[in-house]
N, C-alpha and C positions, 0 to 999 in steps of 0.2 A: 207300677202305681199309675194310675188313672191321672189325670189332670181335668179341671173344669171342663175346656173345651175339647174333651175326647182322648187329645195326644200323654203321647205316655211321658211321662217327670221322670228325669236323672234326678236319684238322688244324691247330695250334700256331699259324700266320699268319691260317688265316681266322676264328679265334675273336678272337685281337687284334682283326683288324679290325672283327667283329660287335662288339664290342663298343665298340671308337672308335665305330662309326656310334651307338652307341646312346646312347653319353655324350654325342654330339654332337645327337642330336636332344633329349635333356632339355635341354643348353644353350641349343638353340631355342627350345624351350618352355617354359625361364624365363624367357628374354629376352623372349620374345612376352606371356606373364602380367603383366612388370614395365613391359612398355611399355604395354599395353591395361586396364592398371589405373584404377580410377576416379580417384584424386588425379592421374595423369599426365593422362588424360584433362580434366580440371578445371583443370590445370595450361597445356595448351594451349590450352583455352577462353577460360579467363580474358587468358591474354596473347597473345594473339589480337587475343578484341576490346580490349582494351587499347591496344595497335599499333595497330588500324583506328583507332578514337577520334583517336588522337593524329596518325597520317598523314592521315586528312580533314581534322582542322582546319588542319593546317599546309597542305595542299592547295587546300582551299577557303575556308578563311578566318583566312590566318597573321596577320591584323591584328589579332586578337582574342584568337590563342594567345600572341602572343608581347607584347603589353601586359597580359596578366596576371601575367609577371613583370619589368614596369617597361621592357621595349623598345618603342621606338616605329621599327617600319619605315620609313613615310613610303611616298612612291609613286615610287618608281626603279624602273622595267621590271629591271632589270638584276638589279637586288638579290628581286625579288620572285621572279624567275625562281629564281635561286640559292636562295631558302626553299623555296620549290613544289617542286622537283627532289627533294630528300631525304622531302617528305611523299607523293609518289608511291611511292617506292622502299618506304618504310615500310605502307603501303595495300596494294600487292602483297606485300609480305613479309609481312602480317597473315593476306592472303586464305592463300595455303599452309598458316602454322600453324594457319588455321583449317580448311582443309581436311583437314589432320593429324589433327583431332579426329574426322575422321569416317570416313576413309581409313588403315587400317591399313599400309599401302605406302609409306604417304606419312608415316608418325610419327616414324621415328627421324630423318630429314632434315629435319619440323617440328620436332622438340627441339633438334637443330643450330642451325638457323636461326633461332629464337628464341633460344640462348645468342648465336648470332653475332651478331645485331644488339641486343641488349638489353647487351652484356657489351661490343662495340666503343665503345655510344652511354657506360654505364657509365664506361670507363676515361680516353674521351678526355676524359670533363667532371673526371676527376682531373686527367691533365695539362693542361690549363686552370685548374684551381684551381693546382696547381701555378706555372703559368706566369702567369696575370691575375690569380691572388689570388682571393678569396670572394664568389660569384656571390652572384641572390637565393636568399632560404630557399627558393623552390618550385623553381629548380634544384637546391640541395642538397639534399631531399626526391628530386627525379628520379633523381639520380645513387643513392641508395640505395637505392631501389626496382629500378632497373635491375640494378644489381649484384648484388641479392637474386633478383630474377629468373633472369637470367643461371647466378647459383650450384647454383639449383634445377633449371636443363635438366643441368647437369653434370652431379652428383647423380643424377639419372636417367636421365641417360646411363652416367655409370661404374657403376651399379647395376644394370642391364639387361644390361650385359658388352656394349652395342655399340660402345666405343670400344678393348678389347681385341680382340673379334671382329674388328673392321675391319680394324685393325691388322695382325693374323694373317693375314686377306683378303686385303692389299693384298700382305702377304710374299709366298702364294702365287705373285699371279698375277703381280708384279713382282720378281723375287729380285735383290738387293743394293742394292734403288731407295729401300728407306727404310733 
């Protein structure tokens, strides 16, 4: 369509839509600034190697992690097997959010995954105090550290807009599934 002075008029729907796209891509590009920040960056590092730390020793040497707060394992195959199993899971789940740090692809699913495993380990040492009563101080130290952690992927998750984004995402491509 023509305009008075020659040049040609957008009409009414494709200026909406320039302009959705354009709101939509600064949403990107906050999301991307808030996630590639240096404190979220630092944020993954740190509880990262944190997780590693804590998944090798239970891995390779739970007799030493787990008599620092007054358990004594003993040598049951059985039982060792059962401690070693979660220091594995936690070793690999270090290595990701460590990879997270360095792999922009891979950040908002390192901030997940560190809230998921820091905020599951978190809650259940509540319902265990709950349930057994008052662990040692350096578990209840763990437990609030975790939960602090945990609090902090949220926090940078809700604040980067990718647990809204996702959200909206998942309406798209699945309509009436959430």
């Amino acid at each position: 369509m023509q305009s008075k002075n020659g040049q040609t008029a957008r009409s009414e729907p494709t200026l909406a839509l320039g302009a959705i796209s354009k709101m939509g891509s600064r949403v990107a590009v906050l999301e991307d600034r808030r996630m590639n920040n240096r404190l979220t960056l630092l944020y993954l590092f740190l509880s990262g190697l944190l997780l590693l730390g804590i998944g090798l020793a239970i891995l390779l040497a739970p007799h030493s992690i787990y008599a620092s707060n007054g358990i004594v394992l003993g040598d049951d195959p059985s039982l060792l097997s059962e401690i070693r199993a979660p220091g594995g899971f936690l070793t690999a789940s270090s290595i990701l959010i460590l990879l997270g740090t360095f792999r922009r692809f891979l950040r908002s699913v390192a901030i997940a995954l560190t809230v998921l495993v820091y905020g599951s380990f978190g809650l259940a040492r509540l319902v265990g105090l709950a349930l057994d009563g008052l662990p040692a101080a350096g578990l209840v130290g763990s437990t609030a550290i975790e939960l602090i952690v945990a609090a902090i992927g949220l926090l940078i998750l809700w604040r980067s807009g990718a647990t809204r984004s996702g959200t909206a995402a998942a309406r798209r491509q699945a309509p009436g599934a959430l």
